[in-house]
N, CA, C and O atoms as a Maestro MAE file, in Angstrom:
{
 s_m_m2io_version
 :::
 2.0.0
}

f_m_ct {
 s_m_title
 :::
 protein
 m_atom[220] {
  # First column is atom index #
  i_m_mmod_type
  r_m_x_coord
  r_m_y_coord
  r_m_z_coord
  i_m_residue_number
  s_m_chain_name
  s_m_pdb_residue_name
  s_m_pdb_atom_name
  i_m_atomic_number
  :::
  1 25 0.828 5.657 -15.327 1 A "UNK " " N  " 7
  2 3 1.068 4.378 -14.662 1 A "UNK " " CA " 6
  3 2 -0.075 3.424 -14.984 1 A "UNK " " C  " 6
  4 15 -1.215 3.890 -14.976 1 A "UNK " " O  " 8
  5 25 0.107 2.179 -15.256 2 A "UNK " " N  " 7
  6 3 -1.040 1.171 -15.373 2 A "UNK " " CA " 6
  7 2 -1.048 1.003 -14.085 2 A "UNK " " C  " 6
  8 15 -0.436 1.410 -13.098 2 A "UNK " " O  " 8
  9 25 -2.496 -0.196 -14.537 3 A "UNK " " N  " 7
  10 3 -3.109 -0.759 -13.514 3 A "UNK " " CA " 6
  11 2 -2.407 -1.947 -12.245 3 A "UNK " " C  " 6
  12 15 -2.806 -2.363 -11.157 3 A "UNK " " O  " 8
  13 25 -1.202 -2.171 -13.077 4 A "UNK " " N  " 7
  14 3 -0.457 -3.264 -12.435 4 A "UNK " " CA " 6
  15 2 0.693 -2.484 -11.002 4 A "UNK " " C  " 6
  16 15 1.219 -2.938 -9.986 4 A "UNK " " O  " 8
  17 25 0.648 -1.211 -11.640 5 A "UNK " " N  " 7
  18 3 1.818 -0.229 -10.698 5 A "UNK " " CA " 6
  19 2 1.251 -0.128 -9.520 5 A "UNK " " C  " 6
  20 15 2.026 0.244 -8.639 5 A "UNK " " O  " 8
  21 25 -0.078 -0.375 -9.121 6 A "UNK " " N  " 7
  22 3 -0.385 0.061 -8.013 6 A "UNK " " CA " 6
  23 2 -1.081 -1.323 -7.035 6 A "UNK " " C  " 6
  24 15 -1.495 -2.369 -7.535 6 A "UNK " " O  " 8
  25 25 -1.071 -0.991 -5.549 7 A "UNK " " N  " 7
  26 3 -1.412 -2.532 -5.205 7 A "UNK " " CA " 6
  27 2 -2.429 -2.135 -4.023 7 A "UNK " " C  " 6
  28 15 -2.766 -0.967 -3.831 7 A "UNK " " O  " 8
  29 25 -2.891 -3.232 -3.237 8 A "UNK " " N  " 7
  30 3 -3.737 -2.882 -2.335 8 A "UNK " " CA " 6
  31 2 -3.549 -3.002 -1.329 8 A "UNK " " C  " 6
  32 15 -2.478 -3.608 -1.330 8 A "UNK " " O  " 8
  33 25 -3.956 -2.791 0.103 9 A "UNK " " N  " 7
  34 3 -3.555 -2.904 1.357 9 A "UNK " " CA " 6
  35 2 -2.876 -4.325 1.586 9 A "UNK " " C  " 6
  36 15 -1.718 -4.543 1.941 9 A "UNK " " O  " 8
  37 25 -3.966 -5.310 1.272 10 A "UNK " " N  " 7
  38 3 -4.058 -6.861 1.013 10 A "UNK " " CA " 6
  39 2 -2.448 -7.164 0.531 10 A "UNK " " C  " 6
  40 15 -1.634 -7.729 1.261 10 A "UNK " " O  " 8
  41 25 -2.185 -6.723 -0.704 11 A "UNK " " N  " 7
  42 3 -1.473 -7.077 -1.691 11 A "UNK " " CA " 6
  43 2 -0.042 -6.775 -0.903 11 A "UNK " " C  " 6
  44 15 0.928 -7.524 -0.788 11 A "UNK " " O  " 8
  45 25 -0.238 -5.395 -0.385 12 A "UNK " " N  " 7
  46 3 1.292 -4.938 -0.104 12 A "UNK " " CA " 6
  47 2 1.700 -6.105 1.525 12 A "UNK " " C  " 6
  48 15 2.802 -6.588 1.782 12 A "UNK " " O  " 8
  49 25 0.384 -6.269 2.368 13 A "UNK " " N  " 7
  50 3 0.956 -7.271 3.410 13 A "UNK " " CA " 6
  51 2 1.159 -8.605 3.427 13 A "UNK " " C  " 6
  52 15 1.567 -9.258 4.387 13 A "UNK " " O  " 8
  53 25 0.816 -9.075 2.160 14 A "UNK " " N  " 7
  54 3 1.226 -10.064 1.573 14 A "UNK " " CA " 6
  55 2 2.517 -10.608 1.178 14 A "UNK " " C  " 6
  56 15 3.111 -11.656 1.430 14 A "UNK " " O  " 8
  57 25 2.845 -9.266 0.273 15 A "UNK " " N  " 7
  58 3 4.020 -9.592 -0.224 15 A "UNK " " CA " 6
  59 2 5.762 -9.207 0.727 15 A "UNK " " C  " 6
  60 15 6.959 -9.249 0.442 15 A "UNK " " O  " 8
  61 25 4.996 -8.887 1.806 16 A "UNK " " N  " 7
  62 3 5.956 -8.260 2.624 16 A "UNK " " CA " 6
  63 2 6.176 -8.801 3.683 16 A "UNK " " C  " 6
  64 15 7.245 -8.669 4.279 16 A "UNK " " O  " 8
  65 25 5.091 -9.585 4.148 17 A "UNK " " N  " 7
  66 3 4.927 -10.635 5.726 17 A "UNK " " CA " 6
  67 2 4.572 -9.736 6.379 17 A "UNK " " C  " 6
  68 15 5.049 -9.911 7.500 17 A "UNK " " O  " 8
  69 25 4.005 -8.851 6.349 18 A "UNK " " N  " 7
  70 3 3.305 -8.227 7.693 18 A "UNK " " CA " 6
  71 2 1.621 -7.939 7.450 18 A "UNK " " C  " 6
  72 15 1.006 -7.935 6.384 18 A "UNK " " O  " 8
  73 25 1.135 -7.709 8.794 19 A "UNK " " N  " 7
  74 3 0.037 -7.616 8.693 19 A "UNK " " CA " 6
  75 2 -0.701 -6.099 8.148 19 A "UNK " " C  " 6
  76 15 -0.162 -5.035 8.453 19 A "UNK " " O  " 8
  77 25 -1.835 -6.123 7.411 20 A "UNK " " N  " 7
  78 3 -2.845 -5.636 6.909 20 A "UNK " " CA " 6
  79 2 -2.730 -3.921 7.932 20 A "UNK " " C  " 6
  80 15 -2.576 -2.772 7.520 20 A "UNK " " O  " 8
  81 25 -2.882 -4.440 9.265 21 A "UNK " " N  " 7
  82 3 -3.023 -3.041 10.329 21 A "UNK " " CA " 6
  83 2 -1.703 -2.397 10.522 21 A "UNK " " C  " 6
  84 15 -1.548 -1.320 11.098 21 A "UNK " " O  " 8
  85 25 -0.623 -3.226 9.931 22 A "UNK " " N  " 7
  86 3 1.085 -2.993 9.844 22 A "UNK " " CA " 6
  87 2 1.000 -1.476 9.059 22 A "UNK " " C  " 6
  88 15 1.539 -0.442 9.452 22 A "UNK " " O  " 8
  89 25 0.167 -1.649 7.836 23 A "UNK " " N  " 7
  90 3 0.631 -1.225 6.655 23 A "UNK " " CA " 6
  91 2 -0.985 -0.110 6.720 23 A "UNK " " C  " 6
  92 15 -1.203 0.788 5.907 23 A "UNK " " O  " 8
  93 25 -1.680 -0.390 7.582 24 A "UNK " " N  " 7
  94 3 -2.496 1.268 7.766 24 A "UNK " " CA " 6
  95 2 -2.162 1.941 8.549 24 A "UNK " " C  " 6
  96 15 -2.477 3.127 8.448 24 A "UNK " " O  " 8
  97 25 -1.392 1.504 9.657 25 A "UNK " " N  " 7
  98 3 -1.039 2.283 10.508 25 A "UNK " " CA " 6
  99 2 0.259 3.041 9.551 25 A "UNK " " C  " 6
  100 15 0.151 4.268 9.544 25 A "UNK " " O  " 8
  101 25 1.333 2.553 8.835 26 A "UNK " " N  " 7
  102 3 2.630 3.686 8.562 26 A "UNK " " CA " 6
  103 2 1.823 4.213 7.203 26 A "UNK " " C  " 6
  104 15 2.485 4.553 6.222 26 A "UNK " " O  " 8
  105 25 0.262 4.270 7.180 27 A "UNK " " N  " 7
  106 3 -0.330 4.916 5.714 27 A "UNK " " CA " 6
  107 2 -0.614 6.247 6.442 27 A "UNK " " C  " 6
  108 15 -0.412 7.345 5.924 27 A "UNK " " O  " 8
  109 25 -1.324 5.972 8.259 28 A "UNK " " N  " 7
  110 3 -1.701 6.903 8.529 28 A "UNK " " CA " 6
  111 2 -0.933 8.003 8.987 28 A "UNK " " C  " 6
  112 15 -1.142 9.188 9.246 28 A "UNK " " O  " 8
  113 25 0.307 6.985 9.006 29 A "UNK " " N  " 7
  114 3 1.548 7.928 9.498 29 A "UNK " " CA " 6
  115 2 2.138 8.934 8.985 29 A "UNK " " C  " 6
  116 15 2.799 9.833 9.506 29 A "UNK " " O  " 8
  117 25 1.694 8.599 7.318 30 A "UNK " " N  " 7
  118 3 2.067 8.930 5.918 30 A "UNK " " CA " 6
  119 2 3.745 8.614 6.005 30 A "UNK " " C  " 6
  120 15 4.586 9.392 5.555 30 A "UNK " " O  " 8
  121 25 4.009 7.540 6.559 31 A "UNK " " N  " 7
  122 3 5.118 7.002 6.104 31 A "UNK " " CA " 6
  123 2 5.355 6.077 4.649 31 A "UNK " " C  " 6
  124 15 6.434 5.729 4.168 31 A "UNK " " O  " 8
  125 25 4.099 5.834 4.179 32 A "UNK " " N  " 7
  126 3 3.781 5.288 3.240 32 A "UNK " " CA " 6
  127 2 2.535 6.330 2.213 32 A "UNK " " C  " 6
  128 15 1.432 6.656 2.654 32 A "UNK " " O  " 8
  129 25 3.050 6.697 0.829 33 A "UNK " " N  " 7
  130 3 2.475 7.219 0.584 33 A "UNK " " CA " 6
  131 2 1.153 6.698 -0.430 33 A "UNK " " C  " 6
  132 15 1.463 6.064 -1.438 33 A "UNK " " O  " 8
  133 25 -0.081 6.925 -0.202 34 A "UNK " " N  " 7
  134 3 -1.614 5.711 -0.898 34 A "UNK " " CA " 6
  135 2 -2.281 7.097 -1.194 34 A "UNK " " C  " 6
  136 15 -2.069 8.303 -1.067 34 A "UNK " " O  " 8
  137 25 -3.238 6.188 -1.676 35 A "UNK " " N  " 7
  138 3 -4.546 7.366 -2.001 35 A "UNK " " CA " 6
  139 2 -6.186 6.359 -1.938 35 A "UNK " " C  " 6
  140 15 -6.262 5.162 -2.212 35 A "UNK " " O  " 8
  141 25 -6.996 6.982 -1.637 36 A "UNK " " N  " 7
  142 3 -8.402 5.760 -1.362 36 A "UNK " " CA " 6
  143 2 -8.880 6.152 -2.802 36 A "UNK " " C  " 6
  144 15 -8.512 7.080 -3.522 36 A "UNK " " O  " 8
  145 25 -9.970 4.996 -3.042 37 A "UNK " " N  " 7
  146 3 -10.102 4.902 -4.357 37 A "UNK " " CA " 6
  147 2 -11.139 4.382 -3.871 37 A "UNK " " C  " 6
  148 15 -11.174 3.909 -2.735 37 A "UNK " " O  " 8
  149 25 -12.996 4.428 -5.396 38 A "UNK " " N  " 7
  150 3 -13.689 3.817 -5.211 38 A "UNK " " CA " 6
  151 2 -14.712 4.280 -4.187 38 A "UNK " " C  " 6
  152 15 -14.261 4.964 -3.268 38 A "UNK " " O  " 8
  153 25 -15.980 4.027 -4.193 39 A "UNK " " N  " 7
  154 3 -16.579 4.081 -3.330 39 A "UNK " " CA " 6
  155 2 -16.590 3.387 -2.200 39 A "UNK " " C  " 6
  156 15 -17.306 3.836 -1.305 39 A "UNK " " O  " 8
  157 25 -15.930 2.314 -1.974 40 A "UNK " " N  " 7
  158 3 -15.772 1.607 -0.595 40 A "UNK " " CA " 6
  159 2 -14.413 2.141 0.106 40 A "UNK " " C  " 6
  160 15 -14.027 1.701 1.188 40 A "UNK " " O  " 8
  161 25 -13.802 3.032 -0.552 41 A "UNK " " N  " 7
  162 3 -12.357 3.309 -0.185 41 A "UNK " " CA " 6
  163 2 -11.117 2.766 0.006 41 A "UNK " " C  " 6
  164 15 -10.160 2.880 0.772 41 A "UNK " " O  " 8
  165 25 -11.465 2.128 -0.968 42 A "UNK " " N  " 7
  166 3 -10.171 1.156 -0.668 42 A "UNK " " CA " 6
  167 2 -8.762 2.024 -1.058 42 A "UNK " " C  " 6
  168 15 -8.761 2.926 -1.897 42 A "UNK " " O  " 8
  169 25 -7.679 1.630 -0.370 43 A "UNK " " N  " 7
  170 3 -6.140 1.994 -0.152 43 A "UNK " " CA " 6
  171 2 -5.927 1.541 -1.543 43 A "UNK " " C  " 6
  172 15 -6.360 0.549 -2.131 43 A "UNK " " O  " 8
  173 25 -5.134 2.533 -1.940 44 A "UNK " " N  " 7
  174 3 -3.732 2.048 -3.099 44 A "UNK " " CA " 6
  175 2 -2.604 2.315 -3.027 44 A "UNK " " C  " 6
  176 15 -2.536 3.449 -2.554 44 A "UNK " " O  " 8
  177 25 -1.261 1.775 -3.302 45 A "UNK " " N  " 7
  178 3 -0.301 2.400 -3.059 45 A "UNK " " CA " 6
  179 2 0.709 1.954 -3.928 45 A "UNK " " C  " 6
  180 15 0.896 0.767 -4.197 45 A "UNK " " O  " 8
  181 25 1.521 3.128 -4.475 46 A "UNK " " N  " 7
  182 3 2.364 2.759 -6.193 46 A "UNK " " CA " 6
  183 2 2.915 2.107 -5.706 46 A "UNK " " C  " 6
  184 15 2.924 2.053 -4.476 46 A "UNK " " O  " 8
  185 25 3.827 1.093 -6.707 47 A "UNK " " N  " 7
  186 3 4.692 0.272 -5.971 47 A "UNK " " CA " 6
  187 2 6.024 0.307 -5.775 47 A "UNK " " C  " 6
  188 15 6.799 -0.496 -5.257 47 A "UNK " " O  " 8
  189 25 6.250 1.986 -6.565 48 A "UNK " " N  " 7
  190 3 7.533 2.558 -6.437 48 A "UNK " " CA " 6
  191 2 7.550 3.442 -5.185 48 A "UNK " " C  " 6
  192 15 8.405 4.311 -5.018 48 A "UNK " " O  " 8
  193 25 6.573 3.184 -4.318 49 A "UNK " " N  " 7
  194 3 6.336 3.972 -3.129 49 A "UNK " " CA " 6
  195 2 7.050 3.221 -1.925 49 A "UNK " " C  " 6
  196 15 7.761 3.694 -1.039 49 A "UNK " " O  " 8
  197 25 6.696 2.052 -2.129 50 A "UNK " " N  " 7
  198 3 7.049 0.844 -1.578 50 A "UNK " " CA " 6
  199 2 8.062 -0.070 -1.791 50 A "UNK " " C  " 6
  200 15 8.065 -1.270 -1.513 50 A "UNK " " O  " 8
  201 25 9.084 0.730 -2.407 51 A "UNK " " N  " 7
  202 3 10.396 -0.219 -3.131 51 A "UNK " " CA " 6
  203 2 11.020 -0.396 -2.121 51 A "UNK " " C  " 6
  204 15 11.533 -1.510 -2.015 51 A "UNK " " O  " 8
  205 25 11.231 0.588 -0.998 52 A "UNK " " N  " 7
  206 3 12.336 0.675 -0.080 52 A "UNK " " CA " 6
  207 2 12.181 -0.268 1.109 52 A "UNK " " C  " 6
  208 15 12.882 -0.125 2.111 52 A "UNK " " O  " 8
  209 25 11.062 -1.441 0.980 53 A "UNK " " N  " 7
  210 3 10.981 -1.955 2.218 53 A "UNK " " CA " 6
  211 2 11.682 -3.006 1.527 53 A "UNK " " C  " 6
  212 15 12.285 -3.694 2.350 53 A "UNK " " O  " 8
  213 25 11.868 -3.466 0.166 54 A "UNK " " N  " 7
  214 3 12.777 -4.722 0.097 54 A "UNK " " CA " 6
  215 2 13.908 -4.571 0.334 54 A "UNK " " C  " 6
  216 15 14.380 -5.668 0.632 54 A "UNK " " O  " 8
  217 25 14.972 -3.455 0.388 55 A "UNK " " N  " 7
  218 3 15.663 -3.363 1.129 55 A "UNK " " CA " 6
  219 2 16.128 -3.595 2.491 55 A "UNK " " C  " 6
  220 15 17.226 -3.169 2.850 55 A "UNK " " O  " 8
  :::
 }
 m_bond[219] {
  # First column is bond index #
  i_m_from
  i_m_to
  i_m_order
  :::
  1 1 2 1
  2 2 3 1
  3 3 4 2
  4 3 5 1
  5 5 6 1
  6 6 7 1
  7 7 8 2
  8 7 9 1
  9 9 10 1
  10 10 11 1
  11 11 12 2
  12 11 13 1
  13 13 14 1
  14 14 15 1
  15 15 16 2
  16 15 17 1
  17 17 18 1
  18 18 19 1
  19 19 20 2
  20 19 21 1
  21 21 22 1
  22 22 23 1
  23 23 24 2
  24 23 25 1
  25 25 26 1
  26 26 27 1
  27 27 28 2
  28 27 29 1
  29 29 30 1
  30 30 31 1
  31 31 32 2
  32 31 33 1
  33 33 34 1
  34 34 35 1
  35 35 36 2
  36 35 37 1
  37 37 38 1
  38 38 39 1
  39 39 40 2
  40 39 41 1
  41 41 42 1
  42 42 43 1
  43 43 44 2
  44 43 45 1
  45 45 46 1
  46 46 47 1
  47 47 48 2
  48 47 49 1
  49 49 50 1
  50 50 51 1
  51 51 52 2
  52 51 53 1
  53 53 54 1
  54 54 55 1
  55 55 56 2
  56 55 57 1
  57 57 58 1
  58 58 59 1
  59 59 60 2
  60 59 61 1
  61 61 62 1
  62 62 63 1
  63 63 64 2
  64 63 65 1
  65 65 66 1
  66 66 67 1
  67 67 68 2
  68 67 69 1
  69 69 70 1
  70 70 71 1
  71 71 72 2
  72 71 73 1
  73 73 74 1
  74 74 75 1
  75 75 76 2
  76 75 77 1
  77 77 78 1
  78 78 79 1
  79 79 80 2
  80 79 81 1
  81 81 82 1
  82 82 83 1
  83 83 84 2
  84 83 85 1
  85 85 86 1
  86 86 87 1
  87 87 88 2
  88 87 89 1
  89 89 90 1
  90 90 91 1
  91 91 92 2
  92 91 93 1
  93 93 94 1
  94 94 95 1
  95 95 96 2
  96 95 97 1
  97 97 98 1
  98 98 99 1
  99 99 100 2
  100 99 101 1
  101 101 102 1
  102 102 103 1
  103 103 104 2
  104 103 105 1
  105 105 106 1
  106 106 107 1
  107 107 108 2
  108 107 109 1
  109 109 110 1
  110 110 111 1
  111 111 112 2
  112 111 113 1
  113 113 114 1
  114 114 115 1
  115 115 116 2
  116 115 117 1
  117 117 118 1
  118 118 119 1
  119 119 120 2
  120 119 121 1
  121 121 122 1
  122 122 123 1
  123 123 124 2
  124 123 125 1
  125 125 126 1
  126 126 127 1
  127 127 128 2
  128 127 129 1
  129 129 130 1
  130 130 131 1
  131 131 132 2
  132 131 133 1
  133 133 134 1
  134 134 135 1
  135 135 136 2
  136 135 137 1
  137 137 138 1
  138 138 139 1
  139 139 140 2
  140 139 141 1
  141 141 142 1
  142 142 143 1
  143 143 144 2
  144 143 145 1
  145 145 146 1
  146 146 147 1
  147 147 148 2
  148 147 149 1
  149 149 150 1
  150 150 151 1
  151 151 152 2
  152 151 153 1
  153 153 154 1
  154 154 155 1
  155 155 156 2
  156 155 157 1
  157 157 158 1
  158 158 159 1
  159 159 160 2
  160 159 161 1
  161 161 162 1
  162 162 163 1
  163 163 164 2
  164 163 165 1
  165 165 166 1
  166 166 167 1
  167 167 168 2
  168 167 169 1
  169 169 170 1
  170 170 171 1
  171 171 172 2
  172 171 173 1
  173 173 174 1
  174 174 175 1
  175 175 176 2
  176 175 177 1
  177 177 178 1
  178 178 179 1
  179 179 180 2
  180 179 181 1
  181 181 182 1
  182 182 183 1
  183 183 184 2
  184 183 185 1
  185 185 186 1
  186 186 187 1
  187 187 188 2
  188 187 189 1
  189 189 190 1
  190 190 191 1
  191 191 192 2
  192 191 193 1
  193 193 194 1
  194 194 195 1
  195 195 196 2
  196 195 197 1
  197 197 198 1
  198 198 199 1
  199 199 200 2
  200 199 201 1
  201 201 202 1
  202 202 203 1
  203 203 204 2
  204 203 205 1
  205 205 206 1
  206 206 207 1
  207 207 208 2
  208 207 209 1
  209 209 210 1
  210 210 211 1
  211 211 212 2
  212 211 213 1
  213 213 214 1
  214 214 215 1
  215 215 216 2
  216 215 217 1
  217 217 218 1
  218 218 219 1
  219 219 220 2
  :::
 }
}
């Protein structure tokens, strides 16, 4: 997968209208499946993980 397949906490509540704590809370739920990355830990999450909310 490139670099473009995957997005960030930011990115995914953006493009979705909800908020930032929307989208850690169903990470922690593991309703959403991410992985932390980086030394600051930042969230990633494919974006074929996340297809089903445009539905």
């Amino acid at each position: 997968m490139g670099k473009n397949q995957f997005m960030s906490v930011n990115e995914v509540a953006l493009t979705y209208g909800v908020s930032q704590k929307t989208i850690y809370r169903r990470i922690w739920a593991k309703a959403i499946p991410a992985f932390k990355i980086g030394g600051r830990g930042q969230w990633k999450i494919a974006r074929v993980d996340i297809e089903w909310l445009r539905q």
